[in-house]
LUMVEX-684495 format. One record per residue (C-alpha): residue in one letter; residue number from 1; x, y, z. Coordinates in steps of 0.05 Angstrom, whole numbers, plus 5000, padded with zeros to 4 digits. Example, Ala and Ser with C-alpha at 12.3 -4.5 7.8 and 13.67 -1.06 7.14 Angstrom:
# LUMVEX-684495
PT aa   i    u    v    w
PT  a   1 5246 4910 5156
PT  s   2 5273 4979 5143
This chain:
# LUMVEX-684495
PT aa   i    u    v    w
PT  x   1 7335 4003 6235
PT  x   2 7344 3933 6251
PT  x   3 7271 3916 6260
PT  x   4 7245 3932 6191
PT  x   5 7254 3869 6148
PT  x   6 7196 3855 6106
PT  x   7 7154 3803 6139
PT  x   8 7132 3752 6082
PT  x   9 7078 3801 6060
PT  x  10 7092 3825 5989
PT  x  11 7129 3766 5974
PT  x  12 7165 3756 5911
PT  x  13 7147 3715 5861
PT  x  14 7199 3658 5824
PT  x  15 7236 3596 5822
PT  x  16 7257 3606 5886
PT  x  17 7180 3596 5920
PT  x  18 7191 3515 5886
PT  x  19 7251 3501 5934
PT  x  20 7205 3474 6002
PT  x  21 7236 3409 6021
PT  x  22 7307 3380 6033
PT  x  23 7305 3352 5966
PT  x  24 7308 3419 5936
PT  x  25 7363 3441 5969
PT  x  26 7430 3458 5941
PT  x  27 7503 3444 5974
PT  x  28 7535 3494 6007
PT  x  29 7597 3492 5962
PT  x  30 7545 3523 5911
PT  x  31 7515 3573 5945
PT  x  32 7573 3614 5908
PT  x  33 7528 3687 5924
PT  x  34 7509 3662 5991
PT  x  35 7574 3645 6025
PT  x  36 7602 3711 5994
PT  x  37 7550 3756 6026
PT  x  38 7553 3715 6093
PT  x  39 7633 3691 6100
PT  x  40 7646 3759 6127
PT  x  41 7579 3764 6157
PT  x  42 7587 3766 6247
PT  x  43 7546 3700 6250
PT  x  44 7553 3677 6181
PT  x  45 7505 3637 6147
PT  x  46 7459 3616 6209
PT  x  47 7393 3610 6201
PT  x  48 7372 3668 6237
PT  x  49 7408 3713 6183
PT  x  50 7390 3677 6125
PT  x  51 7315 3688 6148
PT  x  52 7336 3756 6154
PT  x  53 7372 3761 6079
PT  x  54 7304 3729 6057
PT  x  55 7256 3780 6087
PT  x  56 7297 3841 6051
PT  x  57 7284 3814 5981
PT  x  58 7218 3789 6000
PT  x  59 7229 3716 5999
PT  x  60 7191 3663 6043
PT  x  61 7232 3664 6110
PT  x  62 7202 3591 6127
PT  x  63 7252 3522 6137
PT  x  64 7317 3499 6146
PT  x  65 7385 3527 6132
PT  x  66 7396 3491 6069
PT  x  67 7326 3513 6048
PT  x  68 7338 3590 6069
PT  x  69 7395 3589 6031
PT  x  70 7380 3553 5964
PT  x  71 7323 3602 5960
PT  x  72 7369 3662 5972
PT  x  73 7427 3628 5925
PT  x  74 7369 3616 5863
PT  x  75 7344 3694 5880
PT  x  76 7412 3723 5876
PT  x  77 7430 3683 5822
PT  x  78 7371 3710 5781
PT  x  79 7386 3775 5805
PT  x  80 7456 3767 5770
PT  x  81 7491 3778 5837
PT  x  82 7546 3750 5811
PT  x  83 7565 3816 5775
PT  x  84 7548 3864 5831
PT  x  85 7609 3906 5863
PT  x  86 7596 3874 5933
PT  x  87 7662 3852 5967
PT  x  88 7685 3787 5976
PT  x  89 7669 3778 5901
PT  x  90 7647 3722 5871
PT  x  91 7720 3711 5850
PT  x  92 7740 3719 5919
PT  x  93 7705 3658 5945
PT  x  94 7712 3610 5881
PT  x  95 7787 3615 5873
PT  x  96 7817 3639 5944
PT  x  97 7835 3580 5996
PT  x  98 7804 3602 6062
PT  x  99 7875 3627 6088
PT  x 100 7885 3662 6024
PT  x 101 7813 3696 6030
PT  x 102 7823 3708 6115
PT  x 103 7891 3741 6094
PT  x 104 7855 3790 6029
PT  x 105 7802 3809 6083
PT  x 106 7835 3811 6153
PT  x 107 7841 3892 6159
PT  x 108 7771 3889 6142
PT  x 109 7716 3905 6198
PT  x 110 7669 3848 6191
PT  x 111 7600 3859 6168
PT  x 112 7531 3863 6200
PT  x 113 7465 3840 6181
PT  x 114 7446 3902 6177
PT  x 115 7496 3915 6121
PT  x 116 7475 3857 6080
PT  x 117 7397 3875 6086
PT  x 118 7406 3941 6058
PT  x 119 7452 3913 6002
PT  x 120 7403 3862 5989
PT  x 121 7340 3916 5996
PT  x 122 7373 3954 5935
PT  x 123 7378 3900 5892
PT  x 124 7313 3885 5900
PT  x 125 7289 3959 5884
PT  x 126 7333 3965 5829
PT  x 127 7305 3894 5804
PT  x 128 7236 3922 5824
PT  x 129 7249 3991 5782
PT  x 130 7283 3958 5731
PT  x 131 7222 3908 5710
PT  x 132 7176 3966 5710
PT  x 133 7213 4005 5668
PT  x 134 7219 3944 5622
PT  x 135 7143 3938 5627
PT  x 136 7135 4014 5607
PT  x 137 7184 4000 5552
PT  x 138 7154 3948 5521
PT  x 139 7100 3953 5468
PT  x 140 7031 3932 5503
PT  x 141 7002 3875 5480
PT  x 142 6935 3868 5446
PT  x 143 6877 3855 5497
PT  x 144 6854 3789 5485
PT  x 145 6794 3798 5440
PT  x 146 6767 3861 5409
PT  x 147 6709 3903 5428
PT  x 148 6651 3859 5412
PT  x 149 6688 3805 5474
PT  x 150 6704 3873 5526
PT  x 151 6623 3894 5498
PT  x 152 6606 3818 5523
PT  x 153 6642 3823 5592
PT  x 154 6606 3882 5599
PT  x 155 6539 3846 5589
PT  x 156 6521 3875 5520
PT  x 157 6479 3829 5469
PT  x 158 6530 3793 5424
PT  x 159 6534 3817 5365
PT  x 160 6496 3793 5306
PT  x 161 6529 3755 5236
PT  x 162 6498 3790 5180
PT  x 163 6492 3731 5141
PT  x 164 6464 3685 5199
PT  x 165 6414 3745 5205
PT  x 166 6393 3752 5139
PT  x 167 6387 3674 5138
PT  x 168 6327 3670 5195
């Protein structure tokens, strides 16, 4: 439904969490991802659907529009948005003129939020399932320390240096 975005528990973790001030933000003109998902978006890029595009992907839903959307520009951007099939694509908004773009899109129904959550909900599962699969993939590293340090954790005597023993 509607009322399900994620709210700011189980945030995500990245570059985006650093952008907090006005002096992070980006320009609009940049937000490449996030003027395609919201140019065809009933409301556009307010801040009440930008806090909304945050939740789904688990971002912090706190500040201003230029905040929101830096966030969800550096996300997507990380996310490689760039190369998903969503329409506009990233094409679309770099090259068109806004005529040229209203006249590609104007038998179009425009989109909801609703539509732009979900999108934005899978590609944070598939980034989600594609990490842990990475993780699963990838050869586990060494603990840090061998036995004798788990053995000390643990609360065991430390082990004794032959030579230091024989010594005493």
């Amino acid at each position: 439904g509607d009322d399900d975005d994620d709210d700011g528990e189980d945030e995500e973790e990245g570059p985006w969490l650093a952008v907090v001030s006005k002096e992070d933000a980006m320009n609009e003109e940049d937000m490449v991802n996030v003027v395609r998902l919201s140019r065809r978006l009933v409301g556009g890029a307010c801040v009440q659907n930008l806090k909304r595009m945050c939740g789904a992907v688990g971002l912090p839903q706190g500040g201003s529009k230029a905040i929101l959307g830096t966030r969800l520009e550096i996300y997507l951007r990380e996310k490689d948005f760039k190369a998903h099939p969503f329409e506009p694509t990233a094409k679309d908004v770099e090259e068109l003129t806004i005529d040229e773009f209203n006249e590609k899109y104007e038998t179009e129904d425009p989109l909801k939020i609703g539509d732009i959550t979900d999108i934005l909900k899978d590609i944070r599962a598939a980034s989600a399932k594609a990490a842990a699969a990475a993780a699963h993939a990838a050869p586990t590293k060494k603990a840090v320390g061998g036995p004798e340090t788990h053995a000390l954790l643990a609360g065991a005597a430390p082990p004794q240096d032959a030579a230091a023993a024989a010594a005493k």
